[in-house]
N, C-alpha and C positions, 0 to 999 in steps of 0.2 A: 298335771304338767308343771306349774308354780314349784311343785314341789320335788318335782324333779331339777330341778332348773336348781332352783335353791341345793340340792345336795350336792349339782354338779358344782357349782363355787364355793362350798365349803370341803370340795374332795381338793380343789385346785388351790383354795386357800392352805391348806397344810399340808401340798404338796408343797410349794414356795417354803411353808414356815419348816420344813424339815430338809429342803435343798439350800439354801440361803447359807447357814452356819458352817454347811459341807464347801460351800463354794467358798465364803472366808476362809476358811480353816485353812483351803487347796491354796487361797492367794498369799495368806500368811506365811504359811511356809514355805514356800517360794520367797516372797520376799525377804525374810529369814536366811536364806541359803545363799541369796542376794547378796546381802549384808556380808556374810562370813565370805564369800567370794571376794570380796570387795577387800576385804580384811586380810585377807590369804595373798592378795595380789600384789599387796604393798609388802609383805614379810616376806615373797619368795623372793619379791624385785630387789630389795636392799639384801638377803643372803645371798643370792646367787651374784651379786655384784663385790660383796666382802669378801667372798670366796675366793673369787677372781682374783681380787686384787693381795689378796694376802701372800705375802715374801713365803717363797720357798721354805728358806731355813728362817724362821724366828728367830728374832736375839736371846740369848740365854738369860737365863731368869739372874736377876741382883746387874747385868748388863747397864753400867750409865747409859742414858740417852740424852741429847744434845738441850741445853736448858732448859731441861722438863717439860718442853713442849710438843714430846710427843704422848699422844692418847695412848694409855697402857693396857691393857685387856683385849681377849678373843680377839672379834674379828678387827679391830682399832687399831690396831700396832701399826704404828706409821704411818695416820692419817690425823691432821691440824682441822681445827675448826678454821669458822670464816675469817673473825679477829686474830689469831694470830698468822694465817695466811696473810692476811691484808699487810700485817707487819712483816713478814716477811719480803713482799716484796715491797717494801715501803711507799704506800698505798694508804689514802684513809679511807676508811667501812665504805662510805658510798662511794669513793673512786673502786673501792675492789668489787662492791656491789656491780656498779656499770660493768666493769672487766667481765664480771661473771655470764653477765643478762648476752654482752658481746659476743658472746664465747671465746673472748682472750684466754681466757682463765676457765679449764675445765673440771666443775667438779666428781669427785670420786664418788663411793659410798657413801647413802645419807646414813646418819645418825641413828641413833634408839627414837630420840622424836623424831626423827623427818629434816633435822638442821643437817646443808651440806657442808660437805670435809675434802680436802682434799688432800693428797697422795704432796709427797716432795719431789718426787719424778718430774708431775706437772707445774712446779714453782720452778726445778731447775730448767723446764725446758721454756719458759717466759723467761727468765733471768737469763737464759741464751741467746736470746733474740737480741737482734743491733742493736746499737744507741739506748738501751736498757741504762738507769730507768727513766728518762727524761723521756725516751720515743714511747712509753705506756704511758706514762702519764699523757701525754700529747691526746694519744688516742681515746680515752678516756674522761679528757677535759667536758665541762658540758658550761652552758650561760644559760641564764635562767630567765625568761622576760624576754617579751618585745623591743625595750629600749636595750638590753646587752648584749642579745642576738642582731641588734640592727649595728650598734658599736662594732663589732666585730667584722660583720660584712660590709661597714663604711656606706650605711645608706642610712635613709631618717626610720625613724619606728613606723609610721605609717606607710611609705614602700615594704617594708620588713611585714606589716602585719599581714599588708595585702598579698604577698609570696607566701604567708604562710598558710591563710583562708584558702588560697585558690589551690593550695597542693605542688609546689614547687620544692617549697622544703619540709620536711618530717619530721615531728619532734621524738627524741630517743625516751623520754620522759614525761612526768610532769608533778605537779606538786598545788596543795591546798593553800592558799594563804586567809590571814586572820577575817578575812572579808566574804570567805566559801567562793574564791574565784578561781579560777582555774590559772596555774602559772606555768608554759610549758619550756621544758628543757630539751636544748640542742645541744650538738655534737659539736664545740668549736672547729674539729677538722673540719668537718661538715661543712661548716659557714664559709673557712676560708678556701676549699675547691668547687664549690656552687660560685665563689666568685669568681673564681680563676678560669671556672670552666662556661658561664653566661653573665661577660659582662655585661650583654646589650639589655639584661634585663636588670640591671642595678640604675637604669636610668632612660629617661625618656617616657613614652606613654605607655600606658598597660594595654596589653594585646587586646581583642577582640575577646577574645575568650574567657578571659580573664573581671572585663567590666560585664560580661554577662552572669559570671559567678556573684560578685559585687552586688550587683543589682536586683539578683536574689536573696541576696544577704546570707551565701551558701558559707561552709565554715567546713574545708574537706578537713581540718587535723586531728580531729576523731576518730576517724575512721583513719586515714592516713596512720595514725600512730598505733592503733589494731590491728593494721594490717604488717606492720613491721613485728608489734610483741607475738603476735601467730607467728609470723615466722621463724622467728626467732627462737620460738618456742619449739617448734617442731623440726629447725633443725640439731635440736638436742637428742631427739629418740626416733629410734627405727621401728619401736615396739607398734602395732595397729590399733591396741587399746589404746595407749600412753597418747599417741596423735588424733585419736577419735574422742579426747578427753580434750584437749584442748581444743577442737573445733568447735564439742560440744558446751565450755567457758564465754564464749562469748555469744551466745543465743539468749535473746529471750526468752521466758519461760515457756512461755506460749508456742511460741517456733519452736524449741524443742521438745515437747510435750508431742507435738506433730509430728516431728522427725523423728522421734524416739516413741512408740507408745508404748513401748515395754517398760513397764517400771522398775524389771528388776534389773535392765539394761544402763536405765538411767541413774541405778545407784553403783553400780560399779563406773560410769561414765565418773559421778560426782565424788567417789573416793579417790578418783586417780587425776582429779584438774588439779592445774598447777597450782599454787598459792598467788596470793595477790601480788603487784610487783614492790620490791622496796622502796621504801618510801613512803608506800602506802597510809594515809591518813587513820590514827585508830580510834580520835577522838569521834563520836557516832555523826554529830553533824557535819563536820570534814567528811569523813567516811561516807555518808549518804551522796554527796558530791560528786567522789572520786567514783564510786561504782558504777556510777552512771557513761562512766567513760569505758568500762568493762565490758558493756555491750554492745553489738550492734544496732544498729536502729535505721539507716535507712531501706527500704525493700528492698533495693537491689543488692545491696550490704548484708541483711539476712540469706537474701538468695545465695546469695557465692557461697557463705558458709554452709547452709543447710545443703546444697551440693558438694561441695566438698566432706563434708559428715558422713552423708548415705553414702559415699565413695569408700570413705573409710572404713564404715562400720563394716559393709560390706567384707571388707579385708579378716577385719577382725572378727567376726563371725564363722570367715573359713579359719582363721587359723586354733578358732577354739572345738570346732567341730576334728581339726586333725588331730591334735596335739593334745587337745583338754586342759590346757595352760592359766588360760586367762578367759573371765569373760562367763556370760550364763552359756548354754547348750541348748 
């Protein structure tokens, strides 16, 4: 009996030791095809957008083109990088930066790396707009701090702070300073029709609701400021991957590890998230900082995303099943 016993765990033992290698093998290449998917999805998004956008007739080759600043080659022909857009519409890098994140300013076909370009179409049709260019720069303006955001709105910093803890105003921004503290940037439009439009709250006592935030010591502009770069984010593409990638940017690992348990799901998710926003800190202990503002964190803050995720995914899962486009199968 003993020794039956015994050969039955040595039949079961190198059953495992001979399925084991078969089951890696099956998940490697998979993830594998993962990978190349992931890879594939980013080259057909940037051709099939070059394509698009490419001029009927080409200029004829030895053709001048206007101060050398147009990109010469394939699918490039009459498309500017960010810096000399910016100078175009006379703009500095992070006034054009904001313009872009706004969607003032929409960009064309990315690059060989992944840097966006934009079309001169979409420069002359900003430079069309009224009051051009004092009314972009307007829109574009930002202040930086609690004391220049409260200058602006004509109240002290400590009313200012606590409008912006409790969720009244949203920062469009933010930035590292030399101390790893966090410095958030406003919308000067912003400031000045939040005032225009609740004076009663530039003065007198803080609501109910308000001193209950307070007294939690609650701090919505995290989240607050999350919930504006999603959107923001997603109102740039219709694509089901592309918006199933930015919902799945600001999850925790954890939360979406759950959300997502397919691995090779989550590597075409992570080849298609957007990039970090500009301004972004690259020094690593800045950086550690600022990431932290990349995620959600409170549960009711994961919940919305992670419902909105499986929403999407969902989408995009049927459209890779019709289509074969994008995405695993």
């Amino acid at each position: 009996m003993a020794q039956t016993t015994q050969l039955t765990r040595m039949t079961q033992a190198t059953r495992v030791t001979q399925v084991t290698p078969a089951v890696r093998a099956a998940e490697g290449v998979r993830t594998a095809q993962a990978v190349r998917t992931a890879q594939a999805v980013r080259t057909a998004r940037t051709t099939r957008v070059a394509c698009a956008a490419r001029p009927a007739r080409p200029p004829r080759p030895g053709t001048p083109e206007r101060d050398g600043t147009v990109v010469r080659g394939g699918d490039t022909d009459g498309l500017l990088g960010g810096g000399q857009a910016a100078g175009e519409l006379g703009l500095s890098r992070a006034e054009f930066a904001r313009a872009v994140q706004l969607g003032i300013v929409r960009a064309g076909p990315a690059g060989p790396g992944g840097a966006a370009r934009f079309t001169r179409t979409e420069l002359d049709r900003v430079r069309s707009a009224g009051g051009f260019p004092q009314a972009l720069r307007e829109r574009v303006e930002t202040v930086a701090g609690a004391e220049a955001a409260a200058a602006t709105l004509g109240v002290g910093p400590s009313r200012f702070t606590r409008l912006a803890r409790c969720g009244h105003i949203t920062p469009v921004g933010y930035r590292i300073n030399r101390y790893r503290a966090v410095v958030w940037l406003y919308l000067a439009s912003e400031l000045r029709d939040f005032a225009a439009r609740e004076p009663g709250m530039l003065r007198g006592s803080a609501p109910p609701a308000d001193r209950e935030l307070m007294a939690a010591k609650a701090d919505l502009r995290p989240a607050r400021w999350r919930e504006r770069h999603v959107g923001l984010l997603l109102g740039r593409t219709a694509d089901p991957w592309e918006r199933a990638a930015v919902l799945a940017s600001v999850l925790p690992e954890e939360d979406l590890r759950e959300a997502v348990p397919d691995p090779a799901e989550r590597i075409v998710l992570a080849a298609l998230a957007p990039p970090a926003p500009y301004g972004h800190p690259q020094v690593p202990a800045a950086a550690a900082v600022a990431s932290r503002l990349l995620r959600a964190e409170p549960p009711d803050e994961t919940g919305r995303y992670r419902t909105s995720l499986e929403f999407a995914l969902t989408g995009a899962r049927g459209q890779s099943k019709s289509t074969g486009e994008r995405g695993p199968t």
